[in-house]
C-alpha positions, 0 to 999 in steps of 0.5 A: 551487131546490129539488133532491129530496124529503130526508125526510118526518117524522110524528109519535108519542108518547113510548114508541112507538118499538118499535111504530114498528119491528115496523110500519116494519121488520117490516111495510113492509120499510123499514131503520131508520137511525140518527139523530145522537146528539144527535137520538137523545136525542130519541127516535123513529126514523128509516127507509128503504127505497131513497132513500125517508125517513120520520123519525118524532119524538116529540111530547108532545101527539101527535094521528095524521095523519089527512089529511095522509099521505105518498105512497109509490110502490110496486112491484107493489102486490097483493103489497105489500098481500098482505104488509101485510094477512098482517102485521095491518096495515089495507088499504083500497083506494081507487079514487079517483085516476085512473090509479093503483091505491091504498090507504091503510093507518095506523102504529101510533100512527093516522098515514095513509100512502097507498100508490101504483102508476100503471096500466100499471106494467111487471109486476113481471118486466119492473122 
């Protein structure tokens, strides 16, 4: 039976791993974890923030995600999307799904990620 969510990886192209850091470490807050010696030799980068995980590989005919993305929970998302907007990255906010505020941001290299709170979460000094 499947137990848990482990990771969620994306895609990138040869060279990009410094851009992947200043926007996953810098810009979403996340910690890069390091990978096993034998992954690293690979290259990319892993990533965390909490038990959530985000392992970006290299692919040598990349092409960014542009549809499927990853759904990031997040707390008190205003501000989250204050910090990503002050940092330079892309905010666009989506009304589309009812009973969550959303947006929708890209990585360096054109990846998707949706970033998501439910209406009514607690407000940030009652988490």
């Amino acid at each position: 039976m499947i137990a848990a969510l482990d990771h969620v990886q994306l895609a990138a192209p040869e060279g990009s791993e410094e851009a992947l850091r200043a926007y996953y470490v810098d810009i979403l807050g996340m910690t890069e974890t390091p990978k096993p010696p034998v992954l690293a030799a690979r290259g990319g980068c892993w990533f965390q923030a909490g038990p959530v995980q985000l392992h970006v590989g290299i692919e040598a005919d990349f092409r960014p995600a542009r549809k499927a993305h990853p759904g990031l929970r997040v707390r008190d998302i205003e501000a989250f999307a204050a910090r990503l907007a002050e940092r330079g990255a892309e905010v666009r906010w989506d009304g589309d799904l009812p009973g969550h505020r959303r947006f929708f941001s890209h990585d360096p290299v054109g990846n998707r990620l949706e970033f998501l709170e439910p209406d009514g979460a607690p407000a940030p000094e009652n988490r």
